[in-house]
C-alpha positions, 0 to 999 in steps of 0.5 A: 077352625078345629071347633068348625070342622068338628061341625063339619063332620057331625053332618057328614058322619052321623049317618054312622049312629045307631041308637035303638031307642029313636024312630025304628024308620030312620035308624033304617035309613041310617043304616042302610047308608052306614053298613056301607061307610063301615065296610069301605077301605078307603073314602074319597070325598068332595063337597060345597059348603054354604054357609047363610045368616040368621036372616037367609043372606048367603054368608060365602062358599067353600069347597073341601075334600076329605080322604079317610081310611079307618081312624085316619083322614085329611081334610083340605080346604084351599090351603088349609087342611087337618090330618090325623094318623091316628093318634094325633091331629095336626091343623095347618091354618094355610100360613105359618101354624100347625097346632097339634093335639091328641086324639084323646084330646078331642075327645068331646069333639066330633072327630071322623074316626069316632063317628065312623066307629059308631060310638056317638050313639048316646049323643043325638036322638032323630027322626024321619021327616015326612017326605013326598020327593025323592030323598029322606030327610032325618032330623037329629037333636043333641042330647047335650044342650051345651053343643054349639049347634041344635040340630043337623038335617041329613037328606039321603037319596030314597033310591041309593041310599046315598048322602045327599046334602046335610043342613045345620042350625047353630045357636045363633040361627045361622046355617051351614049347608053342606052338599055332596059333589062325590063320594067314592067309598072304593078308594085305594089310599096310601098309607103316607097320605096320612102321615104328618110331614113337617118338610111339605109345609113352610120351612118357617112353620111353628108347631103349637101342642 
């Protein structure tokens, strides 16, 4: 679950990368887009994932969530959810398990708070794909070929520069579609919202770290 949601936020985050040396006309839109996810105090979000098999069949449906304010976050989907405070992350798998592990862990993986601080700028080249309709669609490469996907599409409305949907193809030609329902960059969050509390789950739950 930890190596999927990792997936997950490389989509919706990337947005957040800056690096010079990819085409000047997407970086714009990138940025545009950034500045805005950078400036906020506080995110709400929710979103339907689609996910399809390597011949198109559709694969199942999700709905999550996502709040997050700096390096912290929590991600809910159905009963499960991850939480980070910050310094360490804590996976409910909706039963009787939580594993936790630092942030310094993941640090190979594609964490929200890493990717909101930007810090991702060596790790994808990309590019505007010519478009006639009312969105811009960048395609983003790894760099590393060891990454488990080969590459993520985001589409950006031209008008509002807001994040419209993200697309990835992993290495077995399946894709995960990612479209966004809302997106509230001005969401007062509470600071508890972020802590882990061990009592609001089953009283028979196991720790793993």
């Amino acid at each position: 679950m930890r190596k999927f949601y990792s997936i997950l936020f490389a989509i919706l985050f990337t947005s957040l990368i800056s690096y010079a040396q990819n085409d000047p006309a997407a970086k714009k839109v990138i940025d545009a887009f950034g500045s805005k996810v950078k400036a906020s105090n506080g995110i709400v979000a929710s979103f339907t994932l689609n996910s399809f098999t390597s011949k198109g069949r559709a694969a199942g449906s999700k709905a999550l969530s996502i709040s997050m304010r700096g390096e912290k976050y929590l991600l809910k989907q159905g009963k499960t959810e991850i939480i980070c405070d910050g310094k360490n992350v804590y996976n409910f798998d909706g039963n009787k398990t939580i594993t936790k592990s630092s942030v310094e862990e993941g640090s190979q993986t594609l964490s929200p708070q890493k990717l909101l601080a930007g810090s991702y700028e060596k790790d994808f080249t990309y590019k505007l794909l010519p478009s006639t309709g009312a969105y811009n669609e960048i395609e983003m490469l790894p760099i590393d070929k060891r990454k488990n996907f080969v590459k993520v599409n985001l589409f950006f409305d031209k008008t509002k520069n807001s994040l419209l949907k993200a697309r990835i193809l992993d290495k077995s030609n399946n894709v995960t579609e990612l479209k966004v329902n809302s997106f509230n960059m001005a969401s007062s969050l509470n600071d508890n919202l972020f802590v882990f509390n061990k009592g609001k789950y089953p009283k028979d739950v196991e720790i793993l770290d």
